[in-house]
N, C-alpha and C positions, 0 to 999 in steps of 0.2 A: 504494500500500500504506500502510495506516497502524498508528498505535503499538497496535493493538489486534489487530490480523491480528500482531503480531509477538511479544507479549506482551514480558514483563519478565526480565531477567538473573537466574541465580540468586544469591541476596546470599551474598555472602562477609567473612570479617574483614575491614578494619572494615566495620561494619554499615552506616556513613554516608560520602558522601564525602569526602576528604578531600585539601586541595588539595595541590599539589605544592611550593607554596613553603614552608608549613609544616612536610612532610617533610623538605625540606631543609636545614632550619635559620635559626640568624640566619646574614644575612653579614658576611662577616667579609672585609675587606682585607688582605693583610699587608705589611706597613710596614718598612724598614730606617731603621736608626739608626745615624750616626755616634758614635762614643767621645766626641764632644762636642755633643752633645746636650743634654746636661742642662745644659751651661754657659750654653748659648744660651736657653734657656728660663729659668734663673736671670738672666739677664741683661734679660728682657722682652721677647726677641724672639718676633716676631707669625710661628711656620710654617705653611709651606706646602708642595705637594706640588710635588716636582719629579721625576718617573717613579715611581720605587717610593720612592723616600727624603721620608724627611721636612727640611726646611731650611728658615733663618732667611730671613722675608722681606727684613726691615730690624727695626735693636733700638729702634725710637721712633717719631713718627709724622710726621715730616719725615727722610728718604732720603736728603733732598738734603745735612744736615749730616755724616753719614757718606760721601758723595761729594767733599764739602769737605777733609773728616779727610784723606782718601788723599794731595788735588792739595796739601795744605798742608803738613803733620804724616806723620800714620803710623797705617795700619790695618790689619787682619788678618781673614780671612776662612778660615772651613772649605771646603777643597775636597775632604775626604776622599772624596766618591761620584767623583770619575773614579775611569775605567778605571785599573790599573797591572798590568802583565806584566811579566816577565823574558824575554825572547828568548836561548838560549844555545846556544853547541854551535860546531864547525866548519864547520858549515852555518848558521849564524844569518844573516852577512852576504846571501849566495844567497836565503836566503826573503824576509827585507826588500826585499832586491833587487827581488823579484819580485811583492811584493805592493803596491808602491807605485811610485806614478808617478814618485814623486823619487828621488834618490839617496840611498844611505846607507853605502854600501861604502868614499865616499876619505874620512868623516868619520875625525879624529882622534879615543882616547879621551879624555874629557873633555868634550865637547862634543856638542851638540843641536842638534837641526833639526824644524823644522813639520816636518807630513806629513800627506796626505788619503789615506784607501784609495776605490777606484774596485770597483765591481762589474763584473761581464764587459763590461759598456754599457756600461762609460765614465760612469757616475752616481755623484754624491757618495753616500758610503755611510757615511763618521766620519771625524774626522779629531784629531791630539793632535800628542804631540811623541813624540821618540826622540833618547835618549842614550844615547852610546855610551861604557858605562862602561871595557871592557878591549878587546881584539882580537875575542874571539869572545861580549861581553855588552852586551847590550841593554836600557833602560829604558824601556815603551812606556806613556804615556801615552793614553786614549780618554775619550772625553765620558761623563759619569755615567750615562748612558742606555747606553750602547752596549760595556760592559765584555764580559758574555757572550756576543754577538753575535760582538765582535770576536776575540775567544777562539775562540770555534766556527771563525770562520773561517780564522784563521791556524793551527788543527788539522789541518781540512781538508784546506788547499792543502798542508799540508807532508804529509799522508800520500799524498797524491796524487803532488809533487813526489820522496819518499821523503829530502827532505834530514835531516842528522845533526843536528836543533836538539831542542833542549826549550821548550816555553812552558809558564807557571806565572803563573795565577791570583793576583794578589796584591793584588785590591782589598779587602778585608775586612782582613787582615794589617796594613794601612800606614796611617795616617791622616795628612795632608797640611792645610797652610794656606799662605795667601797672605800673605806680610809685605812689604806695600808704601806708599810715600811717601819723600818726599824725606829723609826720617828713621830710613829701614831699616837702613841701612847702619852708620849709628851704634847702631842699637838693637840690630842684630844682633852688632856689635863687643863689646857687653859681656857677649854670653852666650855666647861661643868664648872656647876656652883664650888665642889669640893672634889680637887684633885685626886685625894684617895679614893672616890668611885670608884677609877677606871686604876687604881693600882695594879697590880698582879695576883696579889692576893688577893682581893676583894672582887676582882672579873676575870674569874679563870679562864682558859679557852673553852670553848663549849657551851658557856655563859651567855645567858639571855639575862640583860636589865633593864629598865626603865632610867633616864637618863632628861634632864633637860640638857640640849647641848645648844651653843649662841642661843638661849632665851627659847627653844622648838621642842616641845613635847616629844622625848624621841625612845622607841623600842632599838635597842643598841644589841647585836649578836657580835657575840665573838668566834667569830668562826674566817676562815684561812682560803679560800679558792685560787690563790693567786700564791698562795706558799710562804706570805711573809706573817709578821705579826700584823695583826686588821679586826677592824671593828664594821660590819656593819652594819648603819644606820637607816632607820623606815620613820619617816615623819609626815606630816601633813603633806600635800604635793602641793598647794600655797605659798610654801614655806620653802619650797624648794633652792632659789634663784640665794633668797638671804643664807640659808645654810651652806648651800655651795660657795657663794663667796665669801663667807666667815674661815670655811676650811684652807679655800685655795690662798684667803691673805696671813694663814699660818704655814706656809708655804708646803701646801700638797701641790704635787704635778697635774694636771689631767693629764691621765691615758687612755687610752679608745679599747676595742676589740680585737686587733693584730697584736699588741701591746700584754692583752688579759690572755689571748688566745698562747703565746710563748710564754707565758709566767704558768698559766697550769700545765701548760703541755711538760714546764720543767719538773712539774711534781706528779706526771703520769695519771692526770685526773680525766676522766672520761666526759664528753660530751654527749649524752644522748640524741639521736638522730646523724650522728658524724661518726661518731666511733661506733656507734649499732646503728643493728638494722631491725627490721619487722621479725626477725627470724634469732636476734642474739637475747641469749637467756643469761641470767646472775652467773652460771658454773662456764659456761666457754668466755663472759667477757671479766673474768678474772674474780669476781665478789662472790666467789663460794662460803666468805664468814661472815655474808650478811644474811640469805633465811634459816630463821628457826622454824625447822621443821616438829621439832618439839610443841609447837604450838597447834592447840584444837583446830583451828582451822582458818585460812586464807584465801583471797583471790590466787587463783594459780598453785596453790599446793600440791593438788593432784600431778600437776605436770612438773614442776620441780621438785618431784621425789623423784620423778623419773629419770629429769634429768642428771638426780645427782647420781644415779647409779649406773650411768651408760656413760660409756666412751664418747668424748665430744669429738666432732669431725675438724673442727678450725676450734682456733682460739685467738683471742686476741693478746699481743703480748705487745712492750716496748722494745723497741731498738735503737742502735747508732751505727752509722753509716762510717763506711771504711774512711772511704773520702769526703772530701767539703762538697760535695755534692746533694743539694735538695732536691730532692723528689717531689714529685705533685702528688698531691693529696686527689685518690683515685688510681695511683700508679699501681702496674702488674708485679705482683712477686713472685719470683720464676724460681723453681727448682728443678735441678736434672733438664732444662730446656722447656719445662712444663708450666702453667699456668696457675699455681697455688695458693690464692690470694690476693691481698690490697693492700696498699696504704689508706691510711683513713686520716690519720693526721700526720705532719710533718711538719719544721722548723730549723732555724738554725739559732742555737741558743748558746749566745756568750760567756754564759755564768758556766756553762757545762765546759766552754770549746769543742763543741762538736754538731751536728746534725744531727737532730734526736726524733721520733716518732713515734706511733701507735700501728700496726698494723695487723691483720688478718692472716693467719697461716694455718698450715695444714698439724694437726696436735701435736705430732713426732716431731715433728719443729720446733717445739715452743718452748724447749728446755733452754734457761740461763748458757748463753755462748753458742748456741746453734747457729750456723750462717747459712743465708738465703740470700737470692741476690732478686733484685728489682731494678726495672727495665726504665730506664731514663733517657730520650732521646734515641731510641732505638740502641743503648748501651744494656749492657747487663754490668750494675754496680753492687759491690758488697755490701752486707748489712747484719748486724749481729744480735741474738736475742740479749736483751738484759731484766733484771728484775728490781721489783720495786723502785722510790723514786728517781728520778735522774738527778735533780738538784735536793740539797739538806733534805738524805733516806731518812734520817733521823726526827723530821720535824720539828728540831730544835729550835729555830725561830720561829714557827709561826706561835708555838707554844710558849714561846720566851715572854 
């Protein structure tokens, strides 16, 4: 049959075609912004997209001097895009219970613990911290990606569960920064009412306080992502722009995300969704001593007993590269000519002198001095297993 046995459409408004993407308009992205935004741009930092938020790459064109700031001196970082929730209620304990591998029930108030949430599989799904501010209140911390998500879920399971908690959305609400370096502690001392607050003795590491810091209501963790000693700070996001510049004229540095991304990479800390995948469980990406399986019962228990009794196929492990050669993050790790894995993360870190990473390999590999080689430029370059952290294994400073 042809166009002439079938003749022509009757025309309609518009007369002419007209394609669908102009129908639809320009596109348009939508973009969140932290309450310190603008400071970061006043300051010359080069952003970039990190999920839906906009954030400082690094505020100059060497990283590495703002990497220096932290190990030396004293720097500061916006982390306002984590997740942050409230957990409360007389069922608070029970849902955390239950929704994480680890425990959260014998924590005392005042203090904090990691925590990964696992999906029915036994699959990393996010992971943050939690502090346990009173008997029945909880501080939960999630990856800047993964606030809603995490929200949704611990909705879920409690109406499922039917326990007596409330969770409350509080990332927008709070905005948070990182004040760390060997110089925190004293830069922090002069913006509380009373210096010995923030002593050592008085804010251990692990330490969740309440704090006024320059004049801002402020929940203060002492906890380390970036491997030095660091405090950080969740306050009104109001209050943001004054707080950030109360810190920076006690001379913190701003650092960005290249800057955060080679300080943890030097302490072997994992990124969810970078360093796993859909498919990486607690026992192949190295945290076989965080679930207790002694515990009645979790999300994903059933599948992390499993796992913990079967041979893993990959694991993730750290390495250092023979030569000063960096690999892209994505690169092939080849054994015997064969295709065995990934790089996931990669860097060149000063404090170590060397080229240090995260990657993907096949088990029989993954023993401390094992060498594999990974394809760079159509090279095949060395690379050696190591364990535990690259920079202070001891955690000596950020405990300090």
């Amino acid at each position: 049959m042809y166009e002439s046995d079938i003749g022509t459409t009757t025309a309609r408004p518009p007369w002419s075609p007209v394609e669908l993407g102009l129908l639809a308009g320009r596109e348009l992205t939508p973009v969140r912004r932290t309450s310190l935004h603008w400071r970061h741009e006043e300051a010359g930092a080069t952003m970039q997209w990190a999920g839906p938020w906009k954030r400082p790459y690094a505020y100059g064109e060497r990283p590495e001097d703002e990497v220096r700031a932290v190990h030396e001196s004293l720097g500061v970082i916006d982390v306002s895009t984590l997740g942050k929730l409230f957990v409360e209620g007389p069922g608070a304990v029970e849902l955390l219970e239950r929704l994480y591998p680890n425990r959260f029930g014998d924590m005392k108030p005042g203090r904090i613990r990691y925590g990964v949430l696992t999906s029915d599989g036994g699959r990393i799904m996010d992971d943050g911290t939690v502090a346990r501010l009173a008997d029945d209140l909880y501080y939960v911390t999630t990856t800047s990606t993964g606030a809603d998500a995490v929200t949704a879920w611990f909705e879920w399971w409690n109406e499922v569960w039917g326990y007596e908690a409330q969770i409350v959305n509080v990332t927008g609400a709070l905005a948070a920064v990182n004040l760390a370096g060997p110089r925190s502690r004293e830069a922090l001392g002069r913006l509380v009412e009373d210096p010995d607050d923030v002593s050592a003795d008085d804010f251990r590491y692990l330490d969740a306080k309440d704090l006024v810091v320059a004049g801002v209501p402020t929940l203060a963790l002492r906890i380390g992502f970036v491997g030095e000693l660091g405090y950080e700070l969740h306050f009104p996001s109001p209050a943001g722009e004054h707080l950030w510049d109360a810190l920076v004229a006690e001379g913190a540095r701003p650092f960005g995300l290249e800057p955060q991304r080679v300080l943890r990479l030097e302490k072997g800390h994992v990124i969810v969704g970078q360093d796993t995948d859909s498919e990486s469980n607690l026992y192949s990406s190295g945290m076989h001593w965080l679930p207790k399986l002694d515990k009645d019962d979790f999300v994903g228990k059933f599948a992390l007993e499993h796992f913990a009794q079967r041979d893993d196929k990959e694991r993730l492990v750290a390495f250092t590269m023979e030569e000063d050669v960096l690999p892209p993050e994505g690169a092939q790790v080849v054994v015997e000519g064969y295709p065995a894995g990934r790089v996931t993360s990669a860097r060149r870190s000063e404090a170590v002198g060397k080229v240090i990473g995260l990657a993907w390999v096949l088990a029989d590999r993954s023993e401390p001095g094992t060498r594999f080689e990974i394809r760079v430029d159509r090279l095949l370059r060395g690379a050696r297993v190591t364990t535990g952290a690259f920079f202070d294994p001891a955690g000596e400073r950020m405990r300090s």
